[in-house]
N, C-alpha and C positions, 0 to 999 in steps of 0.2 A: 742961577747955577753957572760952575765956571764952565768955558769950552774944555779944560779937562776934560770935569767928572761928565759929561756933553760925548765926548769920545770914547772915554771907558764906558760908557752906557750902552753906545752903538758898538763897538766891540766885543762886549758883552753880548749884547742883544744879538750880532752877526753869529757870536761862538753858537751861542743857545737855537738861533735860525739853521746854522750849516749842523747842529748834533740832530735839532726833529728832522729835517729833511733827511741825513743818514739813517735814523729809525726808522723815520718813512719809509726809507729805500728797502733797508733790513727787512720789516714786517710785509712789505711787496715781495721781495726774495721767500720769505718765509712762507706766504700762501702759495705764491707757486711752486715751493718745494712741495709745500701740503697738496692742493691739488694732482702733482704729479704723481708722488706716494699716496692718494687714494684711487688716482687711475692704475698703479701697478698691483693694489691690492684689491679692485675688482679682477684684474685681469688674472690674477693669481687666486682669486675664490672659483674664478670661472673655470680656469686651468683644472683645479679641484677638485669640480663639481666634475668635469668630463670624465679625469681619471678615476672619480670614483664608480661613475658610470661603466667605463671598462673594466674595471676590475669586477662590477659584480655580472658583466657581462662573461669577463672570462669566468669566473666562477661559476656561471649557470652550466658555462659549457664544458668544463671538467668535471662538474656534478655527474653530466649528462654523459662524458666518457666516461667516467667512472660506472652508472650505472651500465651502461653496454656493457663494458668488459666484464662486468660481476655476469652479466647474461652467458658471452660467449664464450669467458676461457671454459666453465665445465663443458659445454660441447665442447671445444678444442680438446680436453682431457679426453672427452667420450672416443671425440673420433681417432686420435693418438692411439686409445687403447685398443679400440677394434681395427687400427693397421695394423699394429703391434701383435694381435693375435693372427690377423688376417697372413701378414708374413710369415708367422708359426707355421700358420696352416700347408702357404707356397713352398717355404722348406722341406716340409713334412710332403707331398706330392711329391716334390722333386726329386726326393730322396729312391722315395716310391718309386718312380716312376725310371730312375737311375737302376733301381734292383730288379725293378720289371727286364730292362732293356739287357740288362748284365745274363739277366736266367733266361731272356728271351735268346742270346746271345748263345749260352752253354747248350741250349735244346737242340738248337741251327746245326751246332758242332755235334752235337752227340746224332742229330738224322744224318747229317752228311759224313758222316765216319770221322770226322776232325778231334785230332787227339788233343785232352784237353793240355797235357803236358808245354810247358814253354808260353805257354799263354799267359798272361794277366786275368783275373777275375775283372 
């Protein structure tokens, strides 16, 4: 063989050496990109797994509001309404007890001779 086709052989042979070692390198890049991305998609199944844990945590606990409040607002209603009447009732006294004070007021005048003239009821 001539030293030529001797040199394009090894030039050749160098091109072909320096492209598998860049593959090499590439396919090295490549697993460690892959390992990285399945360390971020454990940590994102785990991430997942948590939140979904919270969520049915929150969920147990607004179930669990929800049933309280269905308990308590009708006593809240109950007890509203018997204020509600209860107030009626202290109106209702006070009124009373306003017309008491007014006739207790005109009896006082009419024993003591006070005319009821010029007065207010």
């Amino acid at each position: 063989m001539s030293e030529e086709r001797i040199e394009r052989i090894e030039r050749n042979l160098e091109t072909v050496t320096e492209r598998l070692d860049s593959q090499i390198q590439l396919m090295a890049e490549l697993r460690v990109g892959q390992v990285v991305l399945n360390q971020q998609l454990t940590q994102t199944q785990r991430q997942l797994g948590e939140t979904n844990q919270q969520l049915a945590l929150t969920d147990a606990a607004v179930s669990h509001l929800v049933g309280a409040l269905e308990r308590i607002l009708p006593v809240i209603q109950i007890q509203q309404q018997q204020l509600a009447e209860q107030n009626q009732r202290i109106d209702e006294h006070s009124r009373r007890i306003e017309d008491l004070y007014r006739s207790q007021g005109h009896i006082l005048r009419r024993l003591f001779g006070e005319s009821d003239e010029g007065q207010s009821p």
